[in-house]
C-alpha positions as CSV (number, residue, x, y, z in Angstrom):
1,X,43.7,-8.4,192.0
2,X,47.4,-8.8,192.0
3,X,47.5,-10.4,194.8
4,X,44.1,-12.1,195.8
5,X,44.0,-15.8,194.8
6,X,40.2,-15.3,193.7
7,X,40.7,-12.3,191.5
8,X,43.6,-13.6,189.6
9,X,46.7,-13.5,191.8
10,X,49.0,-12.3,188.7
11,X,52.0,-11.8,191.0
12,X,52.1,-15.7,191.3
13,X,53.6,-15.1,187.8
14,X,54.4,-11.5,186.7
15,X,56.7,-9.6,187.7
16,X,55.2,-5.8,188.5
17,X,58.4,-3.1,188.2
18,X,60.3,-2.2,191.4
19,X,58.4,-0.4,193.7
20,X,54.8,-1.1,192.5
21,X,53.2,-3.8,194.8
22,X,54.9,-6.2,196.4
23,X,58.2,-7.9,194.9
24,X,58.4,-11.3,193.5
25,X,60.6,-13.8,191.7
26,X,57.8,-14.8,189.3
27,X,59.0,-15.7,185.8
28,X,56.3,-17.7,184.2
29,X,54.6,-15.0,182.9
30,X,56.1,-11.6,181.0
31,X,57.5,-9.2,183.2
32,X,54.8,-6.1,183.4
33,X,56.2,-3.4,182.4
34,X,54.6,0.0,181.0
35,X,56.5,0.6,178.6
36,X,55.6,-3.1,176.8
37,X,51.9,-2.3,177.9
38,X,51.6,0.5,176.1
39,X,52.9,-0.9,173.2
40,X,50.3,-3.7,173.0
41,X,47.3,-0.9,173.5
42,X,44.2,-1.3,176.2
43,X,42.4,-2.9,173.2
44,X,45.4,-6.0,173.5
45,X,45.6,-5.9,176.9
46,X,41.6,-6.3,177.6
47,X,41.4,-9.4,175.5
48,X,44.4,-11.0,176.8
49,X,43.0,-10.7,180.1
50,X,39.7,-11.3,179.0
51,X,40.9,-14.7,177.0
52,X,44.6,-15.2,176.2
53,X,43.5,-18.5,174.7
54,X,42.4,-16.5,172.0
55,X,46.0,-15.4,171.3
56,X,47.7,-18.2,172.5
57,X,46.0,-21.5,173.3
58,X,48.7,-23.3,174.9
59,X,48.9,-20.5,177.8
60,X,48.6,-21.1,181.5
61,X,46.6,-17.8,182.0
62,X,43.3,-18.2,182.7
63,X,40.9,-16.5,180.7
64,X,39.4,-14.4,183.6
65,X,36.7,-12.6,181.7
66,X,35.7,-16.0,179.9
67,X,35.2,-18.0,183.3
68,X,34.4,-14.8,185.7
69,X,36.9,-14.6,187.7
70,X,36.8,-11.0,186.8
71,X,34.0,-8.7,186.3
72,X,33.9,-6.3,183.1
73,X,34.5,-3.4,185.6
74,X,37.9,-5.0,186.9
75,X,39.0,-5.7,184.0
76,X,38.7,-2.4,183.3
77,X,40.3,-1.0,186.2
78,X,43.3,-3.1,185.6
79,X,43.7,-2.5,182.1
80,X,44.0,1.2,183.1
81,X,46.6,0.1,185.9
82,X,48.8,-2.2,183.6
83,X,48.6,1.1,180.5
84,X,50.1,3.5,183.6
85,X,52.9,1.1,184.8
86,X,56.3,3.1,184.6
């Protein structure tokens, strides 16, 4: 998902931490890192992924649950993925 254009392509603006995935200069988004993930809870993260307009309606992420561009089992899986970052 990180780094298909259909499913999302978050590395076109996150930043992942060294070593997980491949590197990038992206800056639009927050930088992902576990320790902040953890913080906001898999609760926060789902609907931010599902719809961060919810949260913040002038974002440039697009609400991938909302338009399904992600299933509910993706989501899922990278909700987990983002909660085990280091």
């Amino acid at each position: 998902m990180f780094v298909r254009a259909d499913k999302g392509h978050c590395i076109a603006c996150h930043q992942l931490p060294e070593g997980i995935g491949p590197a990038t200069r992206a800056d639009l988004g927050p930088r992902l890192e576990g320790a902040r993930m953890r913080r906001l809870g898999k609760d926060a993260l789902r609907s931010l992924i599902v719809d961060p307009m919810r949260a913040n309606p002038d974002t440039v992420m697009p609400p991938f649950g909302r338009h399904h561009i992600l299933e509910p089992t993706e989501i899922d899986r990278l909700v987990e993925f983002l909660h085990a970052l280091p």
